[in-house]
C-alpha positions as CSV (number, residue, x, y, z in Angstrom):
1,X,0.0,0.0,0.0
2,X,0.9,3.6,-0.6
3,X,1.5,6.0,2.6
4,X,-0.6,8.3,2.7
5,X,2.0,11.1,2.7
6,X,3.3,10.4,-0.3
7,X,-0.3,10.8,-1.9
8,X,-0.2,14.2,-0.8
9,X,1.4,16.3,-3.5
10,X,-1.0,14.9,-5.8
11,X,-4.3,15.5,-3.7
12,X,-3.4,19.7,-3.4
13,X,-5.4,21.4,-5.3
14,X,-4.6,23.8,-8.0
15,X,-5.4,27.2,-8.4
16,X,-7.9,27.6,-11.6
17,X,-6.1,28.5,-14.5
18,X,-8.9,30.2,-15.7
19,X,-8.9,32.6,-12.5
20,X,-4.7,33.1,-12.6
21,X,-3.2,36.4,-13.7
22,X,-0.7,35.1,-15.7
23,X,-2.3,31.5,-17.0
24,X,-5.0,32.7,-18.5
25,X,-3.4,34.5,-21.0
26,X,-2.0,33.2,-23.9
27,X,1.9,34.2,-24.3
28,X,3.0,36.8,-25.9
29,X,0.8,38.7,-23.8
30,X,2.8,42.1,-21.9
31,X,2.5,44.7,-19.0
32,X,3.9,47.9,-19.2
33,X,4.3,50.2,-16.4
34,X,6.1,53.8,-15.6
35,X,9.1,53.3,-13.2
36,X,9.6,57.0,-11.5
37,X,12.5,57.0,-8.4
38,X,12.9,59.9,-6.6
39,X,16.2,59.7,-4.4
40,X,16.6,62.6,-3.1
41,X,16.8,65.6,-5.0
42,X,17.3,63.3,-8.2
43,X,14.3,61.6,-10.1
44,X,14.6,58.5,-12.6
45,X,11.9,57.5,-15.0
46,X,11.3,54.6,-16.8
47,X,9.6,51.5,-18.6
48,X,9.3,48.1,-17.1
49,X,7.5,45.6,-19.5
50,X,6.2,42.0,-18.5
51,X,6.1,39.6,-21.2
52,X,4.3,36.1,-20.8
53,X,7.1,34.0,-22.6
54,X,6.2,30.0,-22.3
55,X,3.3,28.5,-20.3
56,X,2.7,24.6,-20.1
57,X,0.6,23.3,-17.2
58,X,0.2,25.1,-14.3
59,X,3.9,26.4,-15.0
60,X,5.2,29.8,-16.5
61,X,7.7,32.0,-17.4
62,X,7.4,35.9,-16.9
63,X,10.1,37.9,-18.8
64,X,10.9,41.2,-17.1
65,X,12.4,44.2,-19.0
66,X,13.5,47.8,-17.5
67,X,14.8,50.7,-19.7
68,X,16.3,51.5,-16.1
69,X,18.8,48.5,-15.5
70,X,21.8,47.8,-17.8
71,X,21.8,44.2,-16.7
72,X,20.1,40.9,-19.1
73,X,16.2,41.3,-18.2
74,X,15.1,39.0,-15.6
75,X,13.7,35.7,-15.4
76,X,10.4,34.8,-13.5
77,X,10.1,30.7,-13.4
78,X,6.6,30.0,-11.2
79,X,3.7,27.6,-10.7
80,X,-0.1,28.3,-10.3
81,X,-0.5,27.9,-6.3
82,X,-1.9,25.5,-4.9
83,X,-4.3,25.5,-1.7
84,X,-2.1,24.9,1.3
85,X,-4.9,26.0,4.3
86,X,-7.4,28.5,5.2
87,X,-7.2,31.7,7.2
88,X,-9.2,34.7,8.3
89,X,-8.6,37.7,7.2
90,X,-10.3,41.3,9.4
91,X,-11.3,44.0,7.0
92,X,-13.1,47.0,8.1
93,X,-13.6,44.7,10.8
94,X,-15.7,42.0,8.9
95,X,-13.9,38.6,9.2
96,X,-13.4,36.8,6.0
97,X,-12.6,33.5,5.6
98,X,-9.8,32.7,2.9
99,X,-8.2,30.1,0.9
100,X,-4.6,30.3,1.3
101,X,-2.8,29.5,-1.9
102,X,0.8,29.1,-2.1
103,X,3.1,29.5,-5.5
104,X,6.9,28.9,-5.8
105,X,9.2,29.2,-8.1
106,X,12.5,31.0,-9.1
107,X,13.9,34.6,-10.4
108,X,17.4,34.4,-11.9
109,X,17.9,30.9,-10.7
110,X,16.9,32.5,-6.6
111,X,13.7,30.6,-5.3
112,X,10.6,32.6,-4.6
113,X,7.7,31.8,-2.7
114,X,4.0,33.4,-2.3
115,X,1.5,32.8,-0.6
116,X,-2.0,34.4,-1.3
117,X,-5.3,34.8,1.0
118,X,-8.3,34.5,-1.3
119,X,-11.8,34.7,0.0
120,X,-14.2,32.2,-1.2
121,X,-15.8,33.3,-4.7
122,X,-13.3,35.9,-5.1
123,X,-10.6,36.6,-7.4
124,X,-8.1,39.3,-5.9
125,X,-6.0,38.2,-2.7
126,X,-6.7,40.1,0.6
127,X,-3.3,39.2,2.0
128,X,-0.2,38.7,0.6
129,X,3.3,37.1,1.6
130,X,6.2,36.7,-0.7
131,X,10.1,36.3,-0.2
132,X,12.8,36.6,-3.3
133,X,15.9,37.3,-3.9
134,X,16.5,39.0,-0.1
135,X,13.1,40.4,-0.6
136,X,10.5,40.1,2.0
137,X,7.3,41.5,2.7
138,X,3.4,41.4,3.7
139,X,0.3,43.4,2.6
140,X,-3.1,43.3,3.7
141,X,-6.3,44.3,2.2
142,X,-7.7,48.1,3.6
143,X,-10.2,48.7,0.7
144,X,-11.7,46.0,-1.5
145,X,-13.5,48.8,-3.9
146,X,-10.5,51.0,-5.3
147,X,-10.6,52.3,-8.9
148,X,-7.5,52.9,-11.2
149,X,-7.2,53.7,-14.8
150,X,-4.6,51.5,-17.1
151,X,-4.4,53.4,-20.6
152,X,-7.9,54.4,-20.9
153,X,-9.9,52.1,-18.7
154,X,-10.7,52.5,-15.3
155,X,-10.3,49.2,-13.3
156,X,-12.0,47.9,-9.9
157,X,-9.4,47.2,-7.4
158,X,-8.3,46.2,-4.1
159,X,-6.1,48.0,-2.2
160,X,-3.5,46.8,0.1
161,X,-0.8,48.3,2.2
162,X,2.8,46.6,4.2
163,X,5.9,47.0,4.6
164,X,8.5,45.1,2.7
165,X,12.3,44.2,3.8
166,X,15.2,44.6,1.2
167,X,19.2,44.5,1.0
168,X,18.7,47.9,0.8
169,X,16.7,48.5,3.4
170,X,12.9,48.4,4.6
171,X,9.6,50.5,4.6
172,X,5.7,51.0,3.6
173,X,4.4,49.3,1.0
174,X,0.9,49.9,-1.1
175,X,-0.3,47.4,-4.1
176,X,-3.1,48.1,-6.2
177,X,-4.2,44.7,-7.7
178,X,-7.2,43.5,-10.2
179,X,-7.1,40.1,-11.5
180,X,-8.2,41.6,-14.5
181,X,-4.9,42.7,-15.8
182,X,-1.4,40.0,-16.9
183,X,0.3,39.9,-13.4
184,X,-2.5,41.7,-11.3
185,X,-0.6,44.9,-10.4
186,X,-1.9,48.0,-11.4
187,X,0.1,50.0,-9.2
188,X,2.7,50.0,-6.3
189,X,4.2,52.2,-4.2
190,X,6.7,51.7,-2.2
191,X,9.0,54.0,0.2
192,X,12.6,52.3,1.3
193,X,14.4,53.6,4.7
194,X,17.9,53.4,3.3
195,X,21.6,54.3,4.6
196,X,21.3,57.1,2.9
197,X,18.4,58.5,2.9
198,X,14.8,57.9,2.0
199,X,13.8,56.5,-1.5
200,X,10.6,56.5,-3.4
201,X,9.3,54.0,-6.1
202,X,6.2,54.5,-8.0
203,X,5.1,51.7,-10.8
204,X,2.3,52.2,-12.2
205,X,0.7,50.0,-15.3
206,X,-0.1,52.1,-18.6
207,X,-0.4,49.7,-21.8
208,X,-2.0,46.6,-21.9
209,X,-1.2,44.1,-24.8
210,X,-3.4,40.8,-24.9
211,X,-2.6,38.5,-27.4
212,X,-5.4,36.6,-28.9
């Protein structure tokens, strides 16, 4: 007979693919968003694109792009999550109970790991935990009915607000997410407690391509 345990990794269940922000897309399909950091007195612009290179299964590979680095773009190797528990999540003080979903995978070779809070019936997370590549950090939701505009379309978001742990250094974090869009981030901002000073990150999504 066949433990049990071993039976296991077979048994977790799968985030839809029809539901994922990447996996539902066919590839080819891109993100691009406005890079502005201000250190200091001095503020740097630019473009980072997402590009949905290979998906097979519940696996995929995110190409990412920045007119800011001078370094080969970046490779984003991850699986769909799957369910690994449940959890409650307070908002607004209204308890909701969540599917807890966790994804791994690796960025330049580093592994990664996610884990997401999803309420039943729902698409957007309401809490959010991810380390990668000496990254760490947690949001939670504050407003489940946000608005942002990508190009020329406004989209329904959720908001949610941290604090995230770098190399660095640390500080606040806010994500606006909708399912709606490759990769689910509309916009983040993010403010780092460096060595030197205080720096500011603002990306925010401007062009979506879908590819059909």
């Amino acid at each position: 007979m066949i433990p049990a345990l071993l039976l296991l990794p077979f048994l977790q269940e799968k985030f839809p693919a029809e539901d994922h922000a990447w996996l539902r897309f066919k590839t080819g399909t891109r993100i691009r968003s406005l890079i502005t950091i201000k250190d200091g007195e001095r503020i740097d612009q630019g473009i980072q694109t997402l590009t949905l290179k290979e998906r097979e299964g519940d696996k995929y590979v995110v190409e990412e792009e920045s007119t800011l680095s001078l370094g080969p773009k970046s490779i984003n190797r991850t699986a769909a999550g799957t369910k690994t528990g449940t959890g409650s999540v307070t908002i607004d003080g209204k308890p909701m109970t969540c599917a807890i979903w966790t994804a791994t995978g690796e960025r330049d070779g580093s592994p990664t790991e996610t884990r997401y809070w999803i309420p039943e019936g729902q698409k957007n997370p309401v809490r959010v935990t991810f380390r990668q590549n000496g990254v760490e950090g947690e949001m939670t939701a504050v407003s489940l009915k946000e608005t942002q505009k990508v190009g020329d379309r406004d989209y329904s978001c959720v908001k949610l607000v941290g604090k995230v742990t770098t190399p660095r250094g640390k500080g606040p974090l806010t994500v606006w997410t909708s399912n709606e869009i490759p990769g689910a981030q509309v916009r983040m901002d993010l403010a780092l407690d460096t060595p030197t000073g205080k720096v500011d990150f603002r990306v925010e999504a401007f062009e979506v391509h879908e590819e059909r």
